[in-house]
Residue, then its C-alpha position, 0 to 999 in steps of 0.5 A: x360588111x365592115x370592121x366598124x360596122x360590127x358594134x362590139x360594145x351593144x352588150x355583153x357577150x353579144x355584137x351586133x352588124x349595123x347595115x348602113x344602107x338597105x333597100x328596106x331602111x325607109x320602112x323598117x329602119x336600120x337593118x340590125x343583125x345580131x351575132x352571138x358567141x357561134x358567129x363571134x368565134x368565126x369572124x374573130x380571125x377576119x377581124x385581126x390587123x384591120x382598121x374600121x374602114x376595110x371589109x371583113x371579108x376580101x376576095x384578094x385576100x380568098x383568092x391569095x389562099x385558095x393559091x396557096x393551098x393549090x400552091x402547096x399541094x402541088x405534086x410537081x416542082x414549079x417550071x421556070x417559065x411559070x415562075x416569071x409568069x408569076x412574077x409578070x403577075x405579081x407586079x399588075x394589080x389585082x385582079x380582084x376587088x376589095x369587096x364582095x359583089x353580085x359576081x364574086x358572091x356566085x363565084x365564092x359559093x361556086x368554090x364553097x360547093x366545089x370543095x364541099x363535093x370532093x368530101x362527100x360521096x355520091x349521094x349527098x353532093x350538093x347541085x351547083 
């Protein structure tokens, strides 16, 4: 999904996401989803700083807070030697695209569950 995709101006109080391609189009037409004020509200801050072109969700852009947030609540001090592997690491290219895929969509619900199953008890954890 892209920024210029989303069609902020289809009326009021209501956004529409026009797919460009979809297996379906030739028979259906153009895939259009409707996204009202609950889906407004939690893509609204994806949106922020983006220019039509790039995607709403990024998987550099997960991976560089799922970092952060393991970088924070880290019990110990950072060793030297971790902190130039770091450093080595920042000056290399990502790793990750700049879009979802097949791969990084498994790997994303794979993270979601994990961390949804450390709140909930025994009963109600979600299988992988």
């Amino acid at each position: 999904m892209k920024v210029g995709d989303i069609a902020k101006d289809a009326a009021p109080g209501l956004w529409h996401y026009v797919r460009k391609n979809h297996k379906t189009e030739r028979f259906v037409g153009k895939k259009v989803v409707p996204l009202g004020k609950p889906a407004q509200e939690l893509i609204v801050p994806y949106l922020e700083n983006k220019a039509a072109e790039q995607f709403v969700f990024n998987p550099q852009t997960a991976q560089t807070e799922r970092n952060a947030e393991k970088r924070a609540n880290r019990k110990t001090k950072i060793i030297p030697s971790q902190a130039a592997r770091d450093a080595e690491r920042a000056m290399k290219p990502s790793r990750y695209s700049e879009s979802y895929n097949e791969c990084s969509y498994r790997l994303a619900i794979a993270h979601a569950i994990k961390k949804a199953n450390r709140q909930l008890p025994d009963a109600e954890q979600i299988p992988h």
